[in-house]
N, C-alpha and C positions, 0 to 999 in steps of 0.2 A: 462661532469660531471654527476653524479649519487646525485641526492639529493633525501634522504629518506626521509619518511613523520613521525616524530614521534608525533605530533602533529599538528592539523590544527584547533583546536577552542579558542575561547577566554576565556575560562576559564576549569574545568574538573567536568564532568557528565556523571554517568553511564543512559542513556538516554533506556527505555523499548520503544519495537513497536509489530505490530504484528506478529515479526520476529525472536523475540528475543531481546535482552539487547545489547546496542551499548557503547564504552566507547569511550568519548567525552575526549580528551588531550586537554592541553594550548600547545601554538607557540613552536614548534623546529623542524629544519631541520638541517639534519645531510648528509654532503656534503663532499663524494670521502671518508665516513669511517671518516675523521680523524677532519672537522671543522663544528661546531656547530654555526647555525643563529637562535638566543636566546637560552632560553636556560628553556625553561617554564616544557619541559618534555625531559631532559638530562638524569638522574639517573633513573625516571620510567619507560622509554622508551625504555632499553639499558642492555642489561647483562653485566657482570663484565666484560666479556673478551672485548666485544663494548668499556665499557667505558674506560679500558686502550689504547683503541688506540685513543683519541680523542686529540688532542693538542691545538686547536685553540679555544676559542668561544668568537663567533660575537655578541655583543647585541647594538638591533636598540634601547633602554630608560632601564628605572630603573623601569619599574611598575614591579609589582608581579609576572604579568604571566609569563614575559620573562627573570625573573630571578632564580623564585625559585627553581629551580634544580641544583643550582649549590652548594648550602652545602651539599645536601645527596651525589653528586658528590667526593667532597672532602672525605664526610665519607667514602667510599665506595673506596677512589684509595690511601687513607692512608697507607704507608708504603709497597702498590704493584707495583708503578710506578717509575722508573729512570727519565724519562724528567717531566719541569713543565709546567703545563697547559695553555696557554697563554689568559688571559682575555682581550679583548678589545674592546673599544670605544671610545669616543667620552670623555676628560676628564670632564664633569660633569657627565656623567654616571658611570665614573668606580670611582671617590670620593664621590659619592653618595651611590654606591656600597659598598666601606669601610665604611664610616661614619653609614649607617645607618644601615648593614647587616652585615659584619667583621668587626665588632668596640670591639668582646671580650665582649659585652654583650646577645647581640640577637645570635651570635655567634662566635666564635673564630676567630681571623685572621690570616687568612692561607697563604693569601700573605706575612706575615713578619715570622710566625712561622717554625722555621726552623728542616727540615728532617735530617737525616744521610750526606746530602749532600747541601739541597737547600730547598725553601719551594716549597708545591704542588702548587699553584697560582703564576702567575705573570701577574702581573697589566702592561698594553699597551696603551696609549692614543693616539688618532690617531686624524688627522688634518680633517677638515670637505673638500672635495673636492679634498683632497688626497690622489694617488695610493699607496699600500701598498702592498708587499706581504707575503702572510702565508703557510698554509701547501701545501704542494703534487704542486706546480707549480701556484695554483692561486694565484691571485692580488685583493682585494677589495678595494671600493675607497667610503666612507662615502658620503650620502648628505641631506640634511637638508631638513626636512619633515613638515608637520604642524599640531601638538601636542597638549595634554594640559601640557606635561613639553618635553624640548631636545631632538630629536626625531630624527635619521637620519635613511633613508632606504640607500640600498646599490647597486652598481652596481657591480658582480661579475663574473670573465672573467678567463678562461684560454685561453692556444695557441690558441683552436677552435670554443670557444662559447662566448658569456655572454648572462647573466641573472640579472634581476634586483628585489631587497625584497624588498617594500616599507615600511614596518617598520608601528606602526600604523602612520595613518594617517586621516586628512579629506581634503577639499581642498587645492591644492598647486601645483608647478608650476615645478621648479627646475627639480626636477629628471624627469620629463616626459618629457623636456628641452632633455635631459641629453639622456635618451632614445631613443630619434629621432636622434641623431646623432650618434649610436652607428652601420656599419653597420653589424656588426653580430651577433645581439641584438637574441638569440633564444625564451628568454620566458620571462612574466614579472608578479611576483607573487603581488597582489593585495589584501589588506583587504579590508574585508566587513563584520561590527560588529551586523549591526541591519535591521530587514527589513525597507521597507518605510513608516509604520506604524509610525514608531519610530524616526521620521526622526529631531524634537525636540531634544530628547537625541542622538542621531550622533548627531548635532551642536554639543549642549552642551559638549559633553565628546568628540569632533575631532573627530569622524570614519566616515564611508560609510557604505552608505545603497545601494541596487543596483543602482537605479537611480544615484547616485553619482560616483557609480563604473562606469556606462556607459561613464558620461561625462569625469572623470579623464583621461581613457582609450582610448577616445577619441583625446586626447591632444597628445597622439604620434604620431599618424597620418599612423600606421601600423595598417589597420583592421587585415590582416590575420595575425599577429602577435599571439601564443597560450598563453593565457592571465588563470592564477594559481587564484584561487580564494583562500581568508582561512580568520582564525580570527572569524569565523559564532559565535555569544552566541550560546551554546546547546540548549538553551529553546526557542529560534526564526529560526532555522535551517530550519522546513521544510518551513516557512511561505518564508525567503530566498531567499530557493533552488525553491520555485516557481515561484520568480520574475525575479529570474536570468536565469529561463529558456524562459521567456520573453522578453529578451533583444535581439536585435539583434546584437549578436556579434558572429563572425563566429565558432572562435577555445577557446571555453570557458570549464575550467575543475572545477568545486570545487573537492579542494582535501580533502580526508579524510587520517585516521589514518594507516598507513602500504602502503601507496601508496611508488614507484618510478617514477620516473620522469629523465629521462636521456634527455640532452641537450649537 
């Protein structure tokens, strides 16, 4: 599998250094071209001709970051696309999705609005702990994460690999469960929202700080396992990037924005 990196922070800043000006994206990975794992920088991240080929997108919650690209989405493949775009998750995520974001007042709903043929949206709710499959030959299978709302990461497999998003998260069990029994498990991408500084607000708001990433990471029990770091705030990034260069863990990447990652 080919996952592109069109995002890899938790929110979006154009960040200055002595290097130059970096721009900092919310969560999205964009997977073999065609399915989308959130959905934070779908439309900003993606030329017109990208976003007509995307069919699938995966979302681990309902917060902002990991959705809001999916109305300029729509603007943007209005009356250029033949197939509908398949949205799915978890059903509190994607009725929360209608209710609060295609309810026709914050913005139109594009799942009932109908095209020449069908509307651009179609809503998919998917069972927590079950296999599922979508575009280009993969199968994703939901798992329940621990949130401050309905959270699930995922584990995602074709014929020759998987790979696991944990979706945000702070401490929890399941999918690193889930992990260890996978034998072809290639990579497993990890947030990490705050440094240890800030380790108060991780509880408080569910994410990981490094130390936190260490012990989760821990729980599979595959050190040389190449372990996807993302989710950094822009404004705590390098403080981070220097903790995590402190851990001892063998195959550790934070990804940035334009990366590949083939598995």
């Amino acid at each position: 599998m080919k996952i592109r990196v069109l995002g890899s922070h938790g929110s979006d800043l154009l960040v200055k250094g002595s290097t130059g000006s970096t721009l900092c994206r919310s969560v999205g990975f964009l997977v073999n071209d065609e399915l989308m794992m959130d959905a934070g920088t779908l439309a900003s991240g993606l030329t017109l001709a990208e976003q007509q080929r995307v069919k699938h997108i995966l979302l681990s919650h309902l917060h902002l970051d990991h959705i809001k690209d999916i109305p300029p989405l729509v603007d943007n493949l209005s009356g250029l696309v033949d197939h509908q775009v398949v949205v799915a998750s978890v059903p509190s995520v994607i009725g929360g999705l209608q209710k609060h974001i295609f309810n026709d007042v914050v913005f139109p709903n594009f799942f009932n609005i109908q095209g020449p043929r069908h509307s651009i949206l179609r809503a998919k709710g998917l069972e927590a702990k079950k296999e599922v499959s979508v575009s280009g030959g993969i199968s994703v299978t939901p798992i329940p994460v621990n949130h401050t709302v309905e959270t699930v990461g995922y584990v995602i497999r074709d014929d020759i690999a998987a790979w696991i998003y944990s979706g945000d998260t702070h401490l929890t069990e399941e999918i690193w469960q889930v992990a260890a029994r996978i034998p072809n498990l290639k990579g497993v991408f990890i947030e990490v929202s705050f440094p240890n500084s800030m380790m108060d607000i991780a509880i408080q708001s569910k994410h990981l700080t490094p130390t936190l990433l260490a012990q989760e990471f821990r729980k599979i029990g595959k050190p040389d396992l190449p372990l996807y770091v993302y989710h950094m705030k822009p404004t705590v990034r390098e403080a981070i990037l220097q903790e995590i260069a402190q851990l001892e863990i063998e195959r550790v990447t934070v990804l940035e924005e334009g990366q590949e990652v083939e598995l």
